[in-house]
N, C-alpha and C positions, 0 to 999 in steps of 0.2 A: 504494500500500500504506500502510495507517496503521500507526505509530508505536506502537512499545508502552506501553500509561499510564503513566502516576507512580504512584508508591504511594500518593495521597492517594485516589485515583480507583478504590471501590471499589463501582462501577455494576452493577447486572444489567441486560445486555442484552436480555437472553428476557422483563423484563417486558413483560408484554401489550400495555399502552400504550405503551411510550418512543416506536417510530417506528413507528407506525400511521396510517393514514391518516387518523383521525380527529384528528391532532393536527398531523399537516405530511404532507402528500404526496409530497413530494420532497427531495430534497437540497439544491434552489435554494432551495424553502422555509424550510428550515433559518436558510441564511443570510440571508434576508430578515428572518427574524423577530429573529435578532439583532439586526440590523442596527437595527430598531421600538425593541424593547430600549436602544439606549444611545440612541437619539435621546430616546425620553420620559423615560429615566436622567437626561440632561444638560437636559434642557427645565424637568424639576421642581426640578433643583438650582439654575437660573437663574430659575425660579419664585419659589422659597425666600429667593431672594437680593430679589429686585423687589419684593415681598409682605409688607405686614402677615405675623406669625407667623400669628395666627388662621387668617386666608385662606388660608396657605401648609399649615400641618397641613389643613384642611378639603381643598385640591386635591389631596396625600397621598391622602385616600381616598374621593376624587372614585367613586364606582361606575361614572357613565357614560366616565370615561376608562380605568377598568381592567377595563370587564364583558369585551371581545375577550379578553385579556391572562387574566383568568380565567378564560374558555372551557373552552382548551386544558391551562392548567397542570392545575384541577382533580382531574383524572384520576394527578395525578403527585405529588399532597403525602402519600401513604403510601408513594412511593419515595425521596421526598427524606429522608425523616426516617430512612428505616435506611441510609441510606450514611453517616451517620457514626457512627463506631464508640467513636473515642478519649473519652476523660474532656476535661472541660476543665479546663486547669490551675488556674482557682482556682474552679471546679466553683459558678457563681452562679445555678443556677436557682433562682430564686426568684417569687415573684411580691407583693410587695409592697404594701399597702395605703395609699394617700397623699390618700386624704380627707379625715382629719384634718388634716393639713400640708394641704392645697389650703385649706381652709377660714380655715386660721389655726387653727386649735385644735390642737394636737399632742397626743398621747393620752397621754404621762404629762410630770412637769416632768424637767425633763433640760438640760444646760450648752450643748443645742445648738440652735441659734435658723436656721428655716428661712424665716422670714416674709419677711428684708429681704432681698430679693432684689440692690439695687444694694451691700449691704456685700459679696453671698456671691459675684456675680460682677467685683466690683473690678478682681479682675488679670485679668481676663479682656479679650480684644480684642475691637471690635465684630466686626471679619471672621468671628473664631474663634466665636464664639458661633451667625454669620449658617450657620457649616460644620456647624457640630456639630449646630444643630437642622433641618436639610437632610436628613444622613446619619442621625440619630437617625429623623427621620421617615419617610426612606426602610426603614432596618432596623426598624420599626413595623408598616412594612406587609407582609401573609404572602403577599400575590399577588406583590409582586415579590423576596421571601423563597425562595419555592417559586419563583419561575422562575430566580433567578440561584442556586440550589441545582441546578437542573436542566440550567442551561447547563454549572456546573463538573462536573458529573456525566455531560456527554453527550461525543459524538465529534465534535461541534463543536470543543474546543479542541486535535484535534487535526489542525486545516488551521493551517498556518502563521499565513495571513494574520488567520485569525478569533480565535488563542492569542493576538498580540500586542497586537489591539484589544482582547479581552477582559482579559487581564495590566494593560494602561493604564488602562483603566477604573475596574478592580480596585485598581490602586495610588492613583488621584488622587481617590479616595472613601472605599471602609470600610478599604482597609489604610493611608491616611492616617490616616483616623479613629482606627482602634483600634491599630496599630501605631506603633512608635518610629522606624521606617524601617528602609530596607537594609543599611547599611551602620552601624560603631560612629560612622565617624563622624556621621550621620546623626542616630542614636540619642540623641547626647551632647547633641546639638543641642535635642533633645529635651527629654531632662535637665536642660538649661540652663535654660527653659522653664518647665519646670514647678516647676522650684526658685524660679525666681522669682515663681511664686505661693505657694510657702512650703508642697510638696509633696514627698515624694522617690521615685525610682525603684526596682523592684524589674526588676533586667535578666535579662531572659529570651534566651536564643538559641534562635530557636525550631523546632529539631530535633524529629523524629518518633520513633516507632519504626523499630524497624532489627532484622534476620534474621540478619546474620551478623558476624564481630570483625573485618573492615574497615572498617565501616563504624560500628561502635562504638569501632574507633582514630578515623575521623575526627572523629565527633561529640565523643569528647571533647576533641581539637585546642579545636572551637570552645566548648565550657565553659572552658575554659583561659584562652581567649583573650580570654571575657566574664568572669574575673575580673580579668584585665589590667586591660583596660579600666576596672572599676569602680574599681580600685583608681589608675587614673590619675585620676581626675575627683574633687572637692571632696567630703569624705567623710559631709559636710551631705548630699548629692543622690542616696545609694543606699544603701537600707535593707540590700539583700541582694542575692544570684544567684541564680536559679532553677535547678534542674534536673530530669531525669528519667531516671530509671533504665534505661525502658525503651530508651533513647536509648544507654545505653552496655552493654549487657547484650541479650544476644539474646534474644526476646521466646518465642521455643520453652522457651527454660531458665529463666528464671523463671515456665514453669506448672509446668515439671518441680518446684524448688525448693518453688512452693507446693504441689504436692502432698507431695511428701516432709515438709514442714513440717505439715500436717493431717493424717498419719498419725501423727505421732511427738506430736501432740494427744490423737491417741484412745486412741496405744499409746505410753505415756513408754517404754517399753522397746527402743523402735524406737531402732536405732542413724542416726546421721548423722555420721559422722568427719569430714567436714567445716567441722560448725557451729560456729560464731564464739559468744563471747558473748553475748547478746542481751535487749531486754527484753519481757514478757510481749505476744504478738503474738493470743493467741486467748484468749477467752471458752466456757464451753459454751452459748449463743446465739450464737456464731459461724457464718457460712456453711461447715459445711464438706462441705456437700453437693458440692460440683465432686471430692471425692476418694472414689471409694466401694468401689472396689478397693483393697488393698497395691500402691502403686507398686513399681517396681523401684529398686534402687538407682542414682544414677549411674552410666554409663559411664566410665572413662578419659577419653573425650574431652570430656564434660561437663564433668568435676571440673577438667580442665586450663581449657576456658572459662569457669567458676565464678571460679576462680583468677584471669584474665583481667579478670574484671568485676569481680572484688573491687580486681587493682592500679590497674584506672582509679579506681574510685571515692575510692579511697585518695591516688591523685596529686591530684585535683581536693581534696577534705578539707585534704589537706596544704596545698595553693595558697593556699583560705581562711581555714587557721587561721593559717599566715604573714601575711596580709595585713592580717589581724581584718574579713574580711568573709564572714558568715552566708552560711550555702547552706541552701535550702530542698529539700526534695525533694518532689514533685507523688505526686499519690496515682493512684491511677487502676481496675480495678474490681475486683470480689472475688477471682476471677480468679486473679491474679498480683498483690494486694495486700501476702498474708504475704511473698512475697518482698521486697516492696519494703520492707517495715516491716520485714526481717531483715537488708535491707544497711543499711538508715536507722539502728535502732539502733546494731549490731556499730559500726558506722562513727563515731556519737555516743558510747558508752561511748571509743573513743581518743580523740577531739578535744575534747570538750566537759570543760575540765579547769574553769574560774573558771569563765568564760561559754559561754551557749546559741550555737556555732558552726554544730552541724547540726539544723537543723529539721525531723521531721516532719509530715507532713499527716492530721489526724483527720475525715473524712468523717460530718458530722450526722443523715446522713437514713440512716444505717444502723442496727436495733435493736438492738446489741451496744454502739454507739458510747459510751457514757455509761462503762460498766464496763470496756471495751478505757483510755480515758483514764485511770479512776481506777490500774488498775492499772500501765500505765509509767508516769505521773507517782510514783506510791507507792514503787514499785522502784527508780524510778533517783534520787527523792531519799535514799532509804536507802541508796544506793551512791553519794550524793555526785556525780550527774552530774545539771550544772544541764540539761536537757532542754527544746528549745524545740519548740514545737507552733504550727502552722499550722492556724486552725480552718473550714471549708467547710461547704458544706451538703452538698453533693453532687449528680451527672447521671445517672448512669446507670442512674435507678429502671426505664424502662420495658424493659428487657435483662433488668436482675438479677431483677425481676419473671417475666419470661418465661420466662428457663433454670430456675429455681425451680419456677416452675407446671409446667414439662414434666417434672420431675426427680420429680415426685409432694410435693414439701416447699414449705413457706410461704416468702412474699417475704420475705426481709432486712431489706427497705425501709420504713418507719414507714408505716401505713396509712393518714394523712393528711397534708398541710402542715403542721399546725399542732401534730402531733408532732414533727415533724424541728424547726420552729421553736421549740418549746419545748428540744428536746433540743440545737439550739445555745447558746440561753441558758443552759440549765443549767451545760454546758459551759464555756461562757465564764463565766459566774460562777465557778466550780473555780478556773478557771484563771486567772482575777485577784485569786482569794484567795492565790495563790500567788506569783503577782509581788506583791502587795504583800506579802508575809513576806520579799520579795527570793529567793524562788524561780524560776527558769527566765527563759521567754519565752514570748511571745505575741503571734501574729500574728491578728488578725479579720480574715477575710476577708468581708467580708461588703456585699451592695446592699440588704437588708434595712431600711428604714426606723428599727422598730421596733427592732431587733434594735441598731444603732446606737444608738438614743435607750439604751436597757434597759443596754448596753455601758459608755457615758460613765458615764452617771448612777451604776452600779456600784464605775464605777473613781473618781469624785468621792469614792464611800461608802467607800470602803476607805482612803484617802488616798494613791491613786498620785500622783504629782505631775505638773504638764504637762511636758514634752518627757522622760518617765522612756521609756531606750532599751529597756527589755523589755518594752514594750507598744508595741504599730504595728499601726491601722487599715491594711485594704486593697482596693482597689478594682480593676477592669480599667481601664485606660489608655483613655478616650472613654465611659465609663459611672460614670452615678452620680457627677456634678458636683456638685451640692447636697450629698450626702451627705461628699463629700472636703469641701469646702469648707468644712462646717459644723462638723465635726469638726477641721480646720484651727484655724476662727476660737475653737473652745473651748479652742484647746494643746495639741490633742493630735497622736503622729507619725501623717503619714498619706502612703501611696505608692499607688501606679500601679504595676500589671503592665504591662512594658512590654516585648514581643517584638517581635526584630527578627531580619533576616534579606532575602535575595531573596523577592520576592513569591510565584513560586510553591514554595517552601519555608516560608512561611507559610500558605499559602492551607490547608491541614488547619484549625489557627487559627481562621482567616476562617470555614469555611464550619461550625464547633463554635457561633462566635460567633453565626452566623445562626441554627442549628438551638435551640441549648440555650435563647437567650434570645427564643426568636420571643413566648413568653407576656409574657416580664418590659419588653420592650420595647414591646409591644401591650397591657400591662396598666397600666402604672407610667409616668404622665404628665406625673409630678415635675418632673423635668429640662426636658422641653422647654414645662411651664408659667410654671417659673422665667424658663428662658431668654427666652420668649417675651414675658413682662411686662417681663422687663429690655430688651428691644430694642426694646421700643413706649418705655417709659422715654426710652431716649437718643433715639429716631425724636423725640419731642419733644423731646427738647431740643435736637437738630438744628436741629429746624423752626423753634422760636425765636431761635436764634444767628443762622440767617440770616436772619430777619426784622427781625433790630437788636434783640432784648429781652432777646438778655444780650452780655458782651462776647465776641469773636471768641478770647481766649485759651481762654477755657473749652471753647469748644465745639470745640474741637481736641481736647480730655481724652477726647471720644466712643471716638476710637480704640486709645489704649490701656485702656478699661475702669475706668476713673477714675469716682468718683463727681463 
């Protein structure tokens, strides 16, 4: 008898293809192919390691090693991409343009210098470098994207013996790569790490969503326990803590909340006896197509769980503004956003007394997003609450799109890239007029090239100064090395998302990271062009050292990333 899934695992069996015979005949088949699976997995990361970069990106996406291997998937990359449902926490699709930078020509002048590849990877270690453009090249590639989407998504991980091969796998590749590890201790390790590249941590516990207040008592256990931590470790090496609403707050009652809150938009007469203070959460370009009926009012038992979610958020709040360490709150889709943006403020107007304590998350690629910003920034500095903002692009266009088209009303979602692109610029411009007046906070979340270069260059024009704490560059934790590093080397603060946790209580994470960024990683060659010229770099100078043409002390410097 099989196991009942995890909640990350939200497969349809009945699709036509999953076990067809056209794709595995049997059950032994299954495991064989896994089996194919990690051996070319581990053959090309040992490839990677043996191999010129060039050669090594090139056997990546060798076609005759992976025509078999695309066969089969083929048939399975429009089921892999709706099994994930969540937002990603710092919401990076993008798809970036690094011609300019490849070429040496960077598209406007800017404080941040991408050319010299041996200054930007310095602290960098050769191993680290040899892992990172392995893994990068592997998550590059959508044949084996779509298959290890299809493995975590099938009844394979649920034999014993195939969970713990696959888990291992899993751990000593992308959840190395992209995660902080399992454990705080683990994590700190991490931390340690990347401070000593002159980076800091933003520590995430990387909790899901949750149905019911047991399991939102636990979840906030571990926020609690990730400000502990933060607050143990050198106050240099963590910008912030991450959290997510949905994580402590049952995911039924924050659609209820949002819709109660989208009616009492249309109709200010609508009563809410429950409502907190708050600051301005909707626009009339606001989605508020998901409420088209008069809700009903809460239940008793709602209002008591309401209450429930409010004392967590408030214990956590309290935790941080004791410690003086920033909590972000993660955005996630339209949905049940007003909810979250209504515990995020109510929550900011207490804590947020001198300084930006709790940070919201503003979503770019939404069309409301420019006039939703203007307005709580405006509000809550007229009410004397420095208000800090987390700025994204945003994930979830091809959903919000979709419920929208079915709903008879237009997508949300900016009808191009290069409006949400502009409409983060705009944004961040706002909002670093405003830290330099010494208003608020701000956090850029951003792998956007451009958007970077356009950021600095901003914050130079306005006179923020370097290491000023209400501005911090942000990246995920394994992406977008040049981009941290470069921003680094101009002075400015720059962190790492960095979630940790047991592997398969990350793996939702994992397989967001695969999904959201299959474009941005297959598109955006940056990193492992860098990387790649850096390790032929030291391959030379290796090569020399032991030929007698320089001395033996130097060529030791290969391995800690030393020029």
């Amino acid at each position: 008898m099989h196991r009942k899934l995890p909640s990350y695992r939200r497969v349809n069996y009945s699709h036509p293809h999953l076990f067809s015979p056209y794709i595995f005949s049997s059950y032994s088949t299954h495991i064989f192919a896994i089996i194919i699976f990690f051996l070319l997995h581990k053959s090309y990361i040992l490839l990677f390691v043996l191999s010129p970069p060039s050669m090594a990106t090139r056997v990546l996406s060798s076609p005759k090693l992976l025509k078999n291997l695309r066969s089969f998937i083929k048939p399975l990359n429009s089921a892999s991409s709706s099994s994930v449902a969540a937002v990603s926490p710092l919401n990076f699709d993008e798809k970036p343009d690094h011609s300019a930078v490849e070429k040496g020509h960077p598209t406007t002048t800017t404080p941040l210098d991408f050319d010299d590849h041996q200054k930007l990877f310095a602290s960098v270690s050769t191993l680290k470098l040899l892992r990172s453009s392995a893994n990068l090249g592997l998550a590059s590639n959508e044949t084996f994207v779509d298959f290890g989407m299809w493995v975590m998504n099938s009844r394979l991980v649920e034999t014993p013996l195939l969970r713990d091969a696959i888990l291992k796998t899993v751990k000593h590749t992308f959840f190395e790569h992209f995660c902080a590890g399992e454990t705080p201790a683990e994590a700190a390790k991490c931390l340690r790490e990347i401070q000593e590249a002159g980076l800091r941590g933003m520590i995430v516990y990387a909790v899901e969503h949750t149905s019911d207040n047991a399991g939102c008592d636990r979840n906030l256990e571990g926020f609690l326990q990730s400000v502990e931590f933060a607050k143990s470790l050198p106050p240099s090496s963590v910008s912030s803590v991450v959290a997510k609403i949905t994580a402590i707050c049952p995911l039924g009652l924050l659609r209820r909340i949002s819709d109660l809150l989208r009616w009492q938009y249309k109709d200010p007469s609508f009563s809410l006896p429950w409502k907190l203070n708050t600051l301005p959460i909707f626009t009339d370009s606001s989605a508020l197509y998901h409420t088209l009926l008069k809700p009903h009012p809460l239940t008793p038992q709602e209002e008591s769980d309401l209450h429930l979610a409010h004392q967590r958020l408030l214990l956590l709040c309290q935790k941080c503004a004791h410690y003086d360490v920033p909590l972000i709150i993660d955005a996630e889709d339209t949905s049940i956003q007003p909810a979250i943006d209504y515990f995020t403020y109510s929550s900011a107007i207490m804590y947020n007394k001198h300084d930006p304590i709790i940070y919201g998350t503003i979503q770019a690629y939404l069309k409301d997003t420019r006039e939703r910003l203007f307005n709580a920034a405006k509000t809550a500095q007229s009410l004397g609450i420095p208000m800090g903002f987390k700025l994204v692009r945003g994930a979830y266009m091809s959903s919000e799109t979709k419920l929208a088209s079915s709903l008879g009303f237009d997508s949300p979602v900016h009808n191009g890239i290069q409006h949400t692109h502009a409409c983060f610029n705009d944004c961040a411009s706002f909002m670093l007029d405003k830290v330099a007046d010494g208003y608020g906070g701000l956090v850029l979340a951003t792998h956007n090239l451009e958007s970077g270069q356009l950021a600095a260059s901003k914050a130079r024009e306005v006179g923020i100064e370097k290491g000023n704490q209400k501005l911090e560059f942000a990246q995920l934790y394994g992406m977008s090395e040049a981009l941290s590093y470069g921003l680094r080397n101009a002075g400015f603060q720059v962190s790492k998302y960095l979630p940790y946790g047991p592997v398969d209580m990350v793996m939702p994470y994992l397989l967001r990271r695969a999904e959201e960024n299959r474009g941005l990683l297959s598109s955006s060659s940056l990193d492992r062009l860098l990387m790649g010229k850096e390790l032929k770099r030291r391959l030379k100078r290796l090569q020399f050292a032991k030929s007698g043409m320089t001395a033996p002390a130097s060529g030791m410097k290969i391995e800690t990333g030393e020029p």
